[in-house]
PDB file of N, CA, C and O in Angstrom:
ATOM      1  N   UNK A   1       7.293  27.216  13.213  1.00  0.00           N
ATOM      2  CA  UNK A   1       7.998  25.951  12.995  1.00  0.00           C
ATOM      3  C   UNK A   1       7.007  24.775  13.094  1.00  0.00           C
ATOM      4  O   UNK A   1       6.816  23.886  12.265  1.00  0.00           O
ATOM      5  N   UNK A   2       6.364  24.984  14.402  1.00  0.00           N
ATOM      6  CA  UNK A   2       5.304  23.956  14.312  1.00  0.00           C
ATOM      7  C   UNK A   2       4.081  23.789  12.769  1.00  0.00           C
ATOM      8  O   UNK A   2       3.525  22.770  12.358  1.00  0.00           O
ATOM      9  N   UNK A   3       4.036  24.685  12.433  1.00  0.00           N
ATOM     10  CA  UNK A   3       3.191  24.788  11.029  1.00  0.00           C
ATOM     11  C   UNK A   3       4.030  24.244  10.345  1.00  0.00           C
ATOM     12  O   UNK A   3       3.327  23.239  10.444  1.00  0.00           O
ATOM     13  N   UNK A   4       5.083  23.824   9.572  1.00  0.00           N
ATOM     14  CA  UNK A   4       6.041  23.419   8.971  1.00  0.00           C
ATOM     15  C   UNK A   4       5.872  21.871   9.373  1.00  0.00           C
ATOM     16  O   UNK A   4       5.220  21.146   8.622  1.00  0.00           O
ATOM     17  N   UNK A   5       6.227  21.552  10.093  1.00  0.00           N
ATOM     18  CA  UNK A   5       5.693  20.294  10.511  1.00  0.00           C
ATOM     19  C   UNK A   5       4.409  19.520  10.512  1.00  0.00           C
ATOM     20  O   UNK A   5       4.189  18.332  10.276  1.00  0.00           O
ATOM     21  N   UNK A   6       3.436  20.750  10.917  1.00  0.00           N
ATOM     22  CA  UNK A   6       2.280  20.002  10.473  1.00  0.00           C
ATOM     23  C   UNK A   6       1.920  20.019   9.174  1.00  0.00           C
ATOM     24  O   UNK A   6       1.130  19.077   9.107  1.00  0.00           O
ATOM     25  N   UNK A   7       2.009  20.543   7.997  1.00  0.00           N
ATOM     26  CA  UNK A   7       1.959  20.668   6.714  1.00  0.00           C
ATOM     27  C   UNK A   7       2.755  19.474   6.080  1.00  0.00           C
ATOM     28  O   UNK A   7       2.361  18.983   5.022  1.00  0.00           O
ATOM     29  N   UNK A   8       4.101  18.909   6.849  1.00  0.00           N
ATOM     30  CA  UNK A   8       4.735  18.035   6.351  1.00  0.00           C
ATOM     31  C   UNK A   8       3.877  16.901   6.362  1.00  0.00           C
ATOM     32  O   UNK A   8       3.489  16.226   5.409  1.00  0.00           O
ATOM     33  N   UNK A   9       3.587  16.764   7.826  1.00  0.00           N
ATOM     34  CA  UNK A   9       3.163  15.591   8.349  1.00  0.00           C
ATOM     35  C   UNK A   9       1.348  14.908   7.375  1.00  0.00           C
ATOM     36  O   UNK A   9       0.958  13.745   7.274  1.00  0.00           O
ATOM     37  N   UNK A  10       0.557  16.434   6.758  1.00  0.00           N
ATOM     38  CA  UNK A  10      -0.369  16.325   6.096  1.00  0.00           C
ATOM     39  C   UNK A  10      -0.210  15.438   5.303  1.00  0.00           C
ATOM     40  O   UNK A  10      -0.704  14.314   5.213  1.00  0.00           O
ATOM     41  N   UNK A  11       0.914  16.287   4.384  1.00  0.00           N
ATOM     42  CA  UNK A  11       1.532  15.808   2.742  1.00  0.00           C
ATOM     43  C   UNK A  11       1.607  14.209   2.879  1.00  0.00           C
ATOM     44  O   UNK A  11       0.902  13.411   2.261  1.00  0.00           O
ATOM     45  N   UNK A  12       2.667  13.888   3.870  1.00  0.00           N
ATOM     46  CA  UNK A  12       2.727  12.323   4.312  1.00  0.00           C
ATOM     47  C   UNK A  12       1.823  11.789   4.630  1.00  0.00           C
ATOM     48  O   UNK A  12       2.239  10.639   4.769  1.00  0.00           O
ATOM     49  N   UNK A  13       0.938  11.787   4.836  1.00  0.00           N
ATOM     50  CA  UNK A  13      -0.012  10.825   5.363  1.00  0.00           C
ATOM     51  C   UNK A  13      -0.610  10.157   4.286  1.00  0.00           C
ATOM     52  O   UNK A  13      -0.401   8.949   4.179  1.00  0.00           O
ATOM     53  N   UNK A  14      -1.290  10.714   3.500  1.00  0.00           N
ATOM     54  CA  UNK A  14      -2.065   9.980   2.377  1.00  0.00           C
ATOM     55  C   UNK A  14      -1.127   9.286   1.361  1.00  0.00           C
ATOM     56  O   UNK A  14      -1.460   8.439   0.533  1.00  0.00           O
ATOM     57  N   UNK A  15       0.267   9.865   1.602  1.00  0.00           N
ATOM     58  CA  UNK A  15       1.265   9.371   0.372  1.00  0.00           C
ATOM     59  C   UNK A  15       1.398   7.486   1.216  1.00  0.00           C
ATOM     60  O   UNK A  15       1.251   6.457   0.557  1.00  0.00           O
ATOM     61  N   UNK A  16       1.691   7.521   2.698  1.00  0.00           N
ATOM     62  CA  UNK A  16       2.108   6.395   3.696  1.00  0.00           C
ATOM     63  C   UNK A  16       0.639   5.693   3.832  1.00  0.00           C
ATOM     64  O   UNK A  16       0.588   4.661   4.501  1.00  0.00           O
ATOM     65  N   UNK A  17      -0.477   6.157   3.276  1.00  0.00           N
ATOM     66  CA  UNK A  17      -1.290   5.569   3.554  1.00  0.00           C
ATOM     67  C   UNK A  17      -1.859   4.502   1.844  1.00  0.00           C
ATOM     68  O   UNK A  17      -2.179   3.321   1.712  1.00  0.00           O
ATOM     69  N   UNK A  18      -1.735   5.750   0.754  1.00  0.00           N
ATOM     70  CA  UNK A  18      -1.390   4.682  -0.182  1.00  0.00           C
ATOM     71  C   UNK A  18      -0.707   3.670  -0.997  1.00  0.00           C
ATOM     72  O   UNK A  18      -1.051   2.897  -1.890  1.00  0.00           O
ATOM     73  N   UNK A  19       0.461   3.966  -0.333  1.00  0.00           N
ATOM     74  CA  UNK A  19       1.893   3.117  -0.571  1.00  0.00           C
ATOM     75  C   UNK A  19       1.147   1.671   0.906  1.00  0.00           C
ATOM     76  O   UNK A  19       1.568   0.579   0.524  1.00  0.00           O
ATOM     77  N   UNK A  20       0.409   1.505   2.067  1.00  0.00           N
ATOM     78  CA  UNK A  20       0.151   0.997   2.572  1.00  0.00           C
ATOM     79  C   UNK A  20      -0.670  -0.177   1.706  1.00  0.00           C
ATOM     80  O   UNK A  20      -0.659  -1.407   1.764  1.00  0.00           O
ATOM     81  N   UNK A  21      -1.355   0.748   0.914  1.00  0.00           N
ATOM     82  CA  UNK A  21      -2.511   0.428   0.046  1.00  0.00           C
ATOM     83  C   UNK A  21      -2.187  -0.837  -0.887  1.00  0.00           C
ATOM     84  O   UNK A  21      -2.589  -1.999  -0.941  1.00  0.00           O
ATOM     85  N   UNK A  22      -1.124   0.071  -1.706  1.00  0.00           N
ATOM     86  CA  UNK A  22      -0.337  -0.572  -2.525  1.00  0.00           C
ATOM     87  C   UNK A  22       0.035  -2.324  -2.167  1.00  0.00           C
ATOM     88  O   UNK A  22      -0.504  -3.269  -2.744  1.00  0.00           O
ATOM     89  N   UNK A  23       0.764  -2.399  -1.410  1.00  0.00           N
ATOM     90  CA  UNK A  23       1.592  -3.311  -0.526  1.00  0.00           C
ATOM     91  C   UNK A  23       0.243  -4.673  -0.378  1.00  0.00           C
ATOM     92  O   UNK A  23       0.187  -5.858  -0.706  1.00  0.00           O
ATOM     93  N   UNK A  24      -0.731  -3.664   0.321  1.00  0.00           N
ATOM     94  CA  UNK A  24      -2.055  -4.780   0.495  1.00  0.00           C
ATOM     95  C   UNK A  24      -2.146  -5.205  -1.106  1.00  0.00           C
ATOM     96  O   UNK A  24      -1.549  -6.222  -1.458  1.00  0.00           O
ATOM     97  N   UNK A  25      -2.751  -4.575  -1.895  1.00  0.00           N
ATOM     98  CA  UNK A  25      -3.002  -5.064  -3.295  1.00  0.00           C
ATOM     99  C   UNK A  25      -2.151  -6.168  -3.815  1.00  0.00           C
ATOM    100  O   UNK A  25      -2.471  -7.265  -4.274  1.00  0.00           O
ATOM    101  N   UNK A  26      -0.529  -5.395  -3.561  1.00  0.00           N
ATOM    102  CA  UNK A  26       0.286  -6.600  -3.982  1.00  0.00           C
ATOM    103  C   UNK A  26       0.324  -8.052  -3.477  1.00  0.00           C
ATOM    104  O   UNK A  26       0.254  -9.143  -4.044  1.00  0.00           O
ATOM    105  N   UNK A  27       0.457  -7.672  -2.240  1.00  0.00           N
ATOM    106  CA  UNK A  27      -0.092  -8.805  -1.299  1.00  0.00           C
ATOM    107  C   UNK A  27      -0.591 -10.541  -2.269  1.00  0.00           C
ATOM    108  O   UNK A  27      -0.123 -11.563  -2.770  1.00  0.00           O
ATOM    109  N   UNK A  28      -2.043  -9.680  -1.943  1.00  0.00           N
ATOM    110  CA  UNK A  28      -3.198 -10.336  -2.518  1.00  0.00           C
ATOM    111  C   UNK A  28      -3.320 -10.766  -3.815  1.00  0.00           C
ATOM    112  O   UNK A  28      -3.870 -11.829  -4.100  1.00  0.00           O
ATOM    113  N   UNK A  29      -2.648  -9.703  -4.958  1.00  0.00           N
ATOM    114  CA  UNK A  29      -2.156 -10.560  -6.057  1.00  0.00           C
ATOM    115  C   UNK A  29      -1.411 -11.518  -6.378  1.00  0.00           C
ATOM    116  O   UNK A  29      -1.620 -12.199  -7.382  1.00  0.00           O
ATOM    117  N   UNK A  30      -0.495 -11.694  -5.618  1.00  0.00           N
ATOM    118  CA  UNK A  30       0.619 -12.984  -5.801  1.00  0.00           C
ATOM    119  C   UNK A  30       0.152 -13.913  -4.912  1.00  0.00           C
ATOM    120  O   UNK A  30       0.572 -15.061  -5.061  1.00  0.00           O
ATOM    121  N   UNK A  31      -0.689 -13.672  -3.940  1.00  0.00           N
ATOM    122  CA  UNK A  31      -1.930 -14.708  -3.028  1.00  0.00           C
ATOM    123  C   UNK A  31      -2.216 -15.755  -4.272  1.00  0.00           C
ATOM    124  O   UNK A  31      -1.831 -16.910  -4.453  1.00  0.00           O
ATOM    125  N   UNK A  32      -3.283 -14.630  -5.275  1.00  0.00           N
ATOM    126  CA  UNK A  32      -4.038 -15.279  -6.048  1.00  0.00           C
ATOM    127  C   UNK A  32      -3.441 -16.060  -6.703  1.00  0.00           C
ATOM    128  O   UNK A  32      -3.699 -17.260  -6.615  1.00  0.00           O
ATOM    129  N   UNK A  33      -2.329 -15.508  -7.665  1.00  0.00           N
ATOM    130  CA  UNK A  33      -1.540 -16.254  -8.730  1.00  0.00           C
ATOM    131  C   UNK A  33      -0.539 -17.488  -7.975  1.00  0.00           C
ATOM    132  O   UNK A  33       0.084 -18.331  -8.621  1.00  0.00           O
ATOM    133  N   UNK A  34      -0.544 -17.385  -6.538  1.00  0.00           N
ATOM    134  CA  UNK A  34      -0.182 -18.815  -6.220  1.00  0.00           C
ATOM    135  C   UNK A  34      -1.327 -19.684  -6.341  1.00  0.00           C
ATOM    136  O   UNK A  34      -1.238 -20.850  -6.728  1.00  0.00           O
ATOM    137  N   UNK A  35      -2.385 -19.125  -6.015  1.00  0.00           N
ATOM    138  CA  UNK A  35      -3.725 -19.719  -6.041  1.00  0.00           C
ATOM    139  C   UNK A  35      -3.997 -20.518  -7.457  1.00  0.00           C
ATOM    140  O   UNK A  35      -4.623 -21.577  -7.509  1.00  0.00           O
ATOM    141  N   UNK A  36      -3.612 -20.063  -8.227  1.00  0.00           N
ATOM    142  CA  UNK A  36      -3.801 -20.316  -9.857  1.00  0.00           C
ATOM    143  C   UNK A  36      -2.900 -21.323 -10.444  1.00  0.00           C
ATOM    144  O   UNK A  36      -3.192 -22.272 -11.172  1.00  0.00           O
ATOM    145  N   UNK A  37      -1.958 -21.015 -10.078  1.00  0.00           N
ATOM    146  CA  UNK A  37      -0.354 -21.923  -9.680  1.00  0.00           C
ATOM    147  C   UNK A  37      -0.758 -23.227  -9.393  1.00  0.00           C
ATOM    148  O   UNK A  37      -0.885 -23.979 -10.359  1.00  0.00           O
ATOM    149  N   UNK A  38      -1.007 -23.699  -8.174  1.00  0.00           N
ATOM    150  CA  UNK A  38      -1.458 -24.353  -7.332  1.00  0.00           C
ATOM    151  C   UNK A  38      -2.356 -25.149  -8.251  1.00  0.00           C
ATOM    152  O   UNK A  38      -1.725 -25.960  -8.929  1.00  0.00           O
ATOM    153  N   UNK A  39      -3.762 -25.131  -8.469  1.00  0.00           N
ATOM    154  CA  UNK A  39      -4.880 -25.209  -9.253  1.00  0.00           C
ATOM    155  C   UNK A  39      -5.183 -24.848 -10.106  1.00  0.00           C
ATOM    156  O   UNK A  39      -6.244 -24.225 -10.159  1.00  0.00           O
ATOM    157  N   UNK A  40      -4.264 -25.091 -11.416  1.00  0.00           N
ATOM    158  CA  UNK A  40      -4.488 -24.980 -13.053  1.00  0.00           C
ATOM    159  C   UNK A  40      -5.705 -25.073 -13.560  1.00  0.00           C
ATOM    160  O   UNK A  40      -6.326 -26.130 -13.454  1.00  0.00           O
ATOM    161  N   UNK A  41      -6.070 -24.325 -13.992  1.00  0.00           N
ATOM    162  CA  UNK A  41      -7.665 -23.958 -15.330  1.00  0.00           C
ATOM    163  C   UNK A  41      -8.844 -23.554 -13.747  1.00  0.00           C
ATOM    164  O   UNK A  41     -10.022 -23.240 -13.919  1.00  0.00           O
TER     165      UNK A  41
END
C-alpha cells in the first residue's frame, strides 16, 4: 500500500511543480503588459 502511495505522490510532484511554474510565468506576463499599459511605445 505504501508503494501505491509513493508512486502517486512521484507522478504529482512534477505535475504540482509545473502547474507552480505555470502560475509564476503567468504572473509575470500580465506584470509586463501592465507595464506596457502603463507606458505606451
Amino acid at each position: 500500500m505504501e508503494y501505491v502511495i509513493a508512486a502517486y505522490a512521484l507522478s504529482l510532484g512534477p505535475v504540482a511543480l509545473y502547474l507552480a511554474h505555470l502560475v509564476r510565468e503567468r504572473r509575470r506576463l500580465l506584470r509586463d503588459l501592465d507595464d506596457t499599459r502603463v507606458r505606451p511605445g
